[in-house]
C-alpha positions as CSV (number, residue, x, y, z in Angstrom):
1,X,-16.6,23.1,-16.3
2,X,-13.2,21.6,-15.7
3,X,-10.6,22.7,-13.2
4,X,-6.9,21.0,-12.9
5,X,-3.9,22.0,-11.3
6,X,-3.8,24.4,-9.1
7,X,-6.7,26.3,-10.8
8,X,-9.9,26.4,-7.8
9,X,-13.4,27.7,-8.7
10,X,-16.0,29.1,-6.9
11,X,-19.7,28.6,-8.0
12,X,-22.9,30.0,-6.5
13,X,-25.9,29.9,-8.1
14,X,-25.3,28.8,-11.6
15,X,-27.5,26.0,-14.0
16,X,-25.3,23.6,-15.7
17,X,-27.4,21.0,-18.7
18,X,-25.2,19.0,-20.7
19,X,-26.4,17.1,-23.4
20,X,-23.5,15.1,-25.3
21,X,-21.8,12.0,-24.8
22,X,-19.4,12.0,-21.8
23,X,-19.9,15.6,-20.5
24,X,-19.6,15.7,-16.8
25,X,-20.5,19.1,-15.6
26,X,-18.4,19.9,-13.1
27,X,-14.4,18.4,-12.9
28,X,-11.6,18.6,-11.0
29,X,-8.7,16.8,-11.6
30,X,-5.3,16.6,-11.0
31,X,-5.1,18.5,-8.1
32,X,-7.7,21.1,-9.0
33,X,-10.5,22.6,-6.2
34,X,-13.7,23.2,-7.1
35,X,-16.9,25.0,-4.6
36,X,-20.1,24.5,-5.8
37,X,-23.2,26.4,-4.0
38,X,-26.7,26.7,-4.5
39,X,-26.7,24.9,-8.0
40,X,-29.0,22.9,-10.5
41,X,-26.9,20.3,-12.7
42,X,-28.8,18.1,-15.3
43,X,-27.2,15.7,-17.4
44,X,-28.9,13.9,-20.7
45,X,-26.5,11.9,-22.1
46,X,-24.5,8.6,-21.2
47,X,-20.9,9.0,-19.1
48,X,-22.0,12.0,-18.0
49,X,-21.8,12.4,-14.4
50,X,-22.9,15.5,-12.4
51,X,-19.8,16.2,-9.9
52,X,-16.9,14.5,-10.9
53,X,-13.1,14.4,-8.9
54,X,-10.2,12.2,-10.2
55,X,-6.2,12.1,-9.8
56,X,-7.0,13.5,-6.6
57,X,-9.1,16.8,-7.9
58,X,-11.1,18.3,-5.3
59,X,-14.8,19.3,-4.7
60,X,-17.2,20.8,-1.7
61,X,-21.0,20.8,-2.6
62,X,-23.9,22.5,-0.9
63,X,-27.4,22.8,-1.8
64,X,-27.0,21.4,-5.3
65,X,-29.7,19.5,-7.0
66,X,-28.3,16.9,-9.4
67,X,-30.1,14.4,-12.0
68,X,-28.9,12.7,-14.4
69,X,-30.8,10.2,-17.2
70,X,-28.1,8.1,-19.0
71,X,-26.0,5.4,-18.6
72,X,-23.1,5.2,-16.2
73,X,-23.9,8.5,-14.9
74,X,-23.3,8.9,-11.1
75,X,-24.3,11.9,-10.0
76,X,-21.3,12.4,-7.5
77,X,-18.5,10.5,-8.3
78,X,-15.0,10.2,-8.2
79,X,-12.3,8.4,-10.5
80,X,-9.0,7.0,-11.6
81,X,-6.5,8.9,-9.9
82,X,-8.6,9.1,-7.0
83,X,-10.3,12.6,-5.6
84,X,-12.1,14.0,-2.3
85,X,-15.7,15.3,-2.4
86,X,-18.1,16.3,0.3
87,X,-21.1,17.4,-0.1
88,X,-23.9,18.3,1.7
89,X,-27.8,19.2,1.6
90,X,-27.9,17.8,-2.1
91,X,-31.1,16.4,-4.4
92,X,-30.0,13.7,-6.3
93,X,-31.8,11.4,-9.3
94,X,-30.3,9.3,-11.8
95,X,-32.2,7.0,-14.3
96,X,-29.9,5.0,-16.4
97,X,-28.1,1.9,-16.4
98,X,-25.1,1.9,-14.2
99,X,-25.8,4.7,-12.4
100,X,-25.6,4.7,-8.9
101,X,-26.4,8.4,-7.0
102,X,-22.9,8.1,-5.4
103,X,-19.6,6.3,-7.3
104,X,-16.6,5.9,-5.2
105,X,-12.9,5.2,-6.4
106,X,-12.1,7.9,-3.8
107,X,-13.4,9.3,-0.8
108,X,-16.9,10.8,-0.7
109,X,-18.8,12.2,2.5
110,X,-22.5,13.2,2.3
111,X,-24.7,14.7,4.6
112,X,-28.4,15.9,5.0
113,X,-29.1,14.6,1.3
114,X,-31.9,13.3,-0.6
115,X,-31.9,10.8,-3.6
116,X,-33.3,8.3,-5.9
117,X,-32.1,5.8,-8.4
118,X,-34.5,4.0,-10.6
119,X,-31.9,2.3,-12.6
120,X,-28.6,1.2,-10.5
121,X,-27.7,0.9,-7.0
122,X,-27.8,3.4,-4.6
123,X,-23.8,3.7,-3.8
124,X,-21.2,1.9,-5.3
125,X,-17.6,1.7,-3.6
126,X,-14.8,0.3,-6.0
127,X,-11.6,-0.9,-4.2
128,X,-9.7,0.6,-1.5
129,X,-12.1,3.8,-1.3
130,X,-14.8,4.6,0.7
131,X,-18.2,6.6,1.1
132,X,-19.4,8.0,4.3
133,X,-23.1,9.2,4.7
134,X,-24.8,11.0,7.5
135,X,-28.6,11.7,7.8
136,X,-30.1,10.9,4.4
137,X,-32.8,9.2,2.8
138,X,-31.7,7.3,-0.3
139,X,-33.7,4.7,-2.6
140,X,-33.0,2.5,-5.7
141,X,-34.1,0.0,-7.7
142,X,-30.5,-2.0,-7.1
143,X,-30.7,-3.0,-10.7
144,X,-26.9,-4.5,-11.9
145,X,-25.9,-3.9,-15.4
146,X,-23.4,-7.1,-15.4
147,X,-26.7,-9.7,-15.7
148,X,-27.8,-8.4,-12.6
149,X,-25.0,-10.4,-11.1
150,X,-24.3,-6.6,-9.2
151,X,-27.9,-6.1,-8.3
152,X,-28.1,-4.8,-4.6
153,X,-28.5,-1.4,-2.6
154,X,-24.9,-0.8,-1.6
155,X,-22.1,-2.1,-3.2
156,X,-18.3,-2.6,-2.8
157,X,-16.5,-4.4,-5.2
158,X,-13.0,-4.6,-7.0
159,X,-13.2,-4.2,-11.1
160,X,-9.2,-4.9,-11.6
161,X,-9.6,-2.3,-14.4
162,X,-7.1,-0.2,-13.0
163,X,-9.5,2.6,-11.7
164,X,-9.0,2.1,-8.1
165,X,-5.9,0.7,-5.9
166,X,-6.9,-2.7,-4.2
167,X,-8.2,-2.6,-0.8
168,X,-10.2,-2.4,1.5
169,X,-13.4,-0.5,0.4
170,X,-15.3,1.2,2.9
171,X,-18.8,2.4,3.7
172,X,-20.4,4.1,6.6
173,X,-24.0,5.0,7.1
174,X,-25.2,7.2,10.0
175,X,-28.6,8.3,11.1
176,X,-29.8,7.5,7.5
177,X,-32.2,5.7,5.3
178,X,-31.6,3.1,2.6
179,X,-34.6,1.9,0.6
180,X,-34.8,-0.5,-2.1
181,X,-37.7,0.5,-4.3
182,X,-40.1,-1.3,-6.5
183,X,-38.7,-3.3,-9.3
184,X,-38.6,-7.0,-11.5
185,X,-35.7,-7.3,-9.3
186,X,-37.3,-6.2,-5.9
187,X,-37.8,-9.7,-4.3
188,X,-34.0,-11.0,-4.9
189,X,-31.5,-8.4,-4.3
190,X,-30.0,-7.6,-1.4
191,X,-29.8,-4.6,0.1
192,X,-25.3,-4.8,0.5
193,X,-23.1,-6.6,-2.2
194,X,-19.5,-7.5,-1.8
195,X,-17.7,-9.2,-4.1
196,X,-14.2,-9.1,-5.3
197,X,-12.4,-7.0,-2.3
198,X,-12.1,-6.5,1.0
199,X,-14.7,-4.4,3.1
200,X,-15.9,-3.0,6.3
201,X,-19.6,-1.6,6.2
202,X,-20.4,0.7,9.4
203,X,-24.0,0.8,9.6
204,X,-25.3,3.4,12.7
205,X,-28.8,4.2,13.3
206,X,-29.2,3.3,9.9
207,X,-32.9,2.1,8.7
208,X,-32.7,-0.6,5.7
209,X,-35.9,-1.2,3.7
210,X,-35.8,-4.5,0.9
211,X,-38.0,-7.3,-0.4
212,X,-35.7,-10.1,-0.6
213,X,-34.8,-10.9,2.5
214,X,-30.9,-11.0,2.1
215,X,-29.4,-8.2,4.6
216,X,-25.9,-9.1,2.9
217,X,-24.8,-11.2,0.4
218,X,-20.8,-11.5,0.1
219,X,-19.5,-13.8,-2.9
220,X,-17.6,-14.1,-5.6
221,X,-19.1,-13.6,-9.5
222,X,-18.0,-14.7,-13.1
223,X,-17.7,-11.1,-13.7
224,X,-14.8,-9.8,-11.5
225,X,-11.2,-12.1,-10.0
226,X,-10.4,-15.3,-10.5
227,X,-12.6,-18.4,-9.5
228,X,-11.8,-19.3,-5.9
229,X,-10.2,-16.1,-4.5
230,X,-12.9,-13.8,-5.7
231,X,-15.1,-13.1,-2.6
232,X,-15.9,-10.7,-0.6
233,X,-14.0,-10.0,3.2
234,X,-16.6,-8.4,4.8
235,X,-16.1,-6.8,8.6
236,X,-19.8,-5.4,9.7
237,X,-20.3,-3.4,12.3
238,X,-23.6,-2.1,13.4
239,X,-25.0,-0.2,16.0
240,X,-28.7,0.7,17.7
241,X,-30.0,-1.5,14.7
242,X,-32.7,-4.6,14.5
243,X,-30.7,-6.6,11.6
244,X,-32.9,-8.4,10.1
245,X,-32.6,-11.3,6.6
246,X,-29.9,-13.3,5.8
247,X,-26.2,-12.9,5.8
248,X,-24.6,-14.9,3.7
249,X,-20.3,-16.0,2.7
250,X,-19.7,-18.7,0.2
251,X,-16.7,-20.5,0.1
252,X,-14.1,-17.7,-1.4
253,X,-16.0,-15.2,1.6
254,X,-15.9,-14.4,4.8
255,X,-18.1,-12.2,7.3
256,X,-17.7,-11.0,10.8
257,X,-20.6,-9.6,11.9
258,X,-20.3,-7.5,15.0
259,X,-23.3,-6.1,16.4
260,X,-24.7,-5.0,19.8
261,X,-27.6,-5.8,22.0
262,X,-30.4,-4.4,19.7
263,X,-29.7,-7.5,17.7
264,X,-31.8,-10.6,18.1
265,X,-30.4,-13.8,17.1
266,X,-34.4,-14.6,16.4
267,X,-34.2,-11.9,14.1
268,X,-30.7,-12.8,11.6
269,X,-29.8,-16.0,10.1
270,X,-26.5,-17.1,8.5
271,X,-25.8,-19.1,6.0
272,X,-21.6,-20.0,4.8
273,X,-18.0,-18.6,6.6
274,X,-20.2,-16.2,8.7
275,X,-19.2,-15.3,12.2
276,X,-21.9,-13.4,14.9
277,X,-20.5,-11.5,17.8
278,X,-22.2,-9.5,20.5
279,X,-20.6,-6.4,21.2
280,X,-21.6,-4.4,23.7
281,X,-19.8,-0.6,24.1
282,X,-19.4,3.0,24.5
283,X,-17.7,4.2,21.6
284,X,-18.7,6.2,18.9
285,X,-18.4,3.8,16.2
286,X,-17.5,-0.3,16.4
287,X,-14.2,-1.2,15.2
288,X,-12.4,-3.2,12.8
289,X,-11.0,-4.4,16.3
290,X,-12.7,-5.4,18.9
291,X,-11.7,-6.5,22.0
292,X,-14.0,-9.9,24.0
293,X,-14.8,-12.5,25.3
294,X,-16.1,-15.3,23.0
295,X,-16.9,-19.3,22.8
296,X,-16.6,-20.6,19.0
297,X,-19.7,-23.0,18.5
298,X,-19.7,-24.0,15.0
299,X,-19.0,-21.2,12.4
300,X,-21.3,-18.7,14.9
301,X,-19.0,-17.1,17.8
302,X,-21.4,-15.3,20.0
303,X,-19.6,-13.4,22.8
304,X,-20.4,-10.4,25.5
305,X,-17.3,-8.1,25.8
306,X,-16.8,-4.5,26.3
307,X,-14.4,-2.5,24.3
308,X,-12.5,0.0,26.1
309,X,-10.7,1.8,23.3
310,X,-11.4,5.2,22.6
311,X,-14.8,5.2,24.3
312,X,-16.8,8.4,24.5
313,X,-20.8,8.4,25.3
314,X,-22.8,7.4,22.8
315,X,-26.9,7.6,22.2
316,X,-27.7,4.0,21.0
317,X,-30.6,3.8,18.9
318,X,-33.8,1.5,18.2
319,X,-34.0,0.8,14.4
320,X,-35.7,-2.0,12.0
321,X,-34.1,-2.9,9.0
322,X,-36.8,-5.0,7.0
């Protein structure tokens, strides 16, 4: 099903199996709007994806169940031209190589969703896009398909390919659960990637599960930039979370790491251009900005301030990220 223009579609309980090279099920592109309800999408073959926006296309999802079993086959994802989709109380699977549950060279917002990936990572954000999740429970493998260079949980990156507008790439996580599951992988990759861009990774009551001890790895690859200027600029910002594994910036990197009280210092270490700060606050969400008080020692700055902008009451929570 493809929708451009100004064309919109409404769909309600419908099944949707594709089973040919490059047949996404549902499109909208250039400017088209697409409502999907109370679906069942399966897709066989590879570049098929299961929801699909680009050149800023347009789609709202509820209660669909998506799985998909080939190769670079997100089952929401958006594209070149960028697009919008929000979904909500979805099933997602993927199997195949490159095929993360969410793609992003857009902007994508789930909620009260469910998936696995036993072949990619669990989200992927390319270049100045972002992907915004509240209250699910996702797992993956992490398994790259660039030599497992890209092997991870969460990933934000740059390709240069032309798909998405450099950036800064975004992703936000609240009230949700990221696993890494079982693989030949499990004990080395990290549960968030950056490489190649830009980033800020929001990370709320958010419970992390991996085997390799590496929280966040931010570097530059072979694969991606030029040698040198190839890293990853990472701003995270967590709150009501135990963070625990290594964060690590080599020399093209950077990391700010700004975190509240429920952080132990006993708990973290970090390794390359990282810098720690203590953040304590009301608002909603931590900033890119943050207002303190702070002594440099080394390359760790750890500070006590409170942040007075745009403060509302917020519930902190008590999480463990493995």
């Amino acid at each position: 099903i493809v929708v451009l223009g100004t064309g919109k579609a409404y769909l309600n309980g419908i099944t949707i199996n594709t089973n040919s090279y490059g047949s996404n099920a549902v499109v909208a592109t250039n400017g088209g709007t697409v409502q999907i309800n109370n679906s069942v999408i399966s897709t066989e073959k590879d570049s098929s994806r299961g929801i699909h926006a680009t050149y800023e296309g347009s789609i709202t999802a509820d209660n669909v169940t998506i799985s998909t079993k080939g190769g670079s086959c997100a089952n929401i994802a958006t594209d070149r031209g960028e697009g919008t989709i929000v979904a909500s109380n979805m099933k997602l699977s993927t199997e195949g190589s490159g095929s993360p549950l969410i793609y992003s060279t857009g902007d994508i917002t789930v909620s009260k969703s469910s998936g696995s990936s036993t072949g990619a990572q669990m989200v992927v954000v390319e270049g100045r896009n972002s992907v915004k999740l509240t209250n699910c429970v996702f797992n993956g493998t992490g398994i790259g398909n660039r030599n497992n260079v890209d092997k991870c949980g969460v990933m934000i990156y740059q390709s240069m390919s032309g798909d998405a507008d450099t950036g800064k790439g975004t992703f936000e996580c609240y009230d949700s659960s990221l696993t890494i599951i079982n693989s030949n992988i499990y004990s080395s990759t990290p549960m968030f990637f950056v490489t190649n861009t830009e980033a800020i990774i929001i990370l709320s009551n958010t419970l992390t599960s991996y085997g390799s001890g590496v929280f966040l790895n931010s570097s530059g690859t072979s694969e991606w930039g030029s040698t040198g200027s190839n890293g990853g600029k990472v701003t995270l910002n967590t709150t009501g979370s135990t963070i625990k594994g290594l964060i690590y910036a080599d020399s093209s990197s950077y990391i700010v790491f700004n975190h509240d009280s429920y952080v132990s210092s006993n708990d973290y270490s970090i390794s390359g251009n990282v810098t720690s700060n203590t953040i304590e606050s009301n608002s909603t969400s931590t900033s890119n900005t943050t207002e303190s008080n702070s002594t440099s020692t080394s390359n760790t700055t750890e500070s006590n301030s409170t942040s007075t902008s745009n403060s509302t009451s917020n519930k902190i929570y008590s999480t463990t990220i493995y």
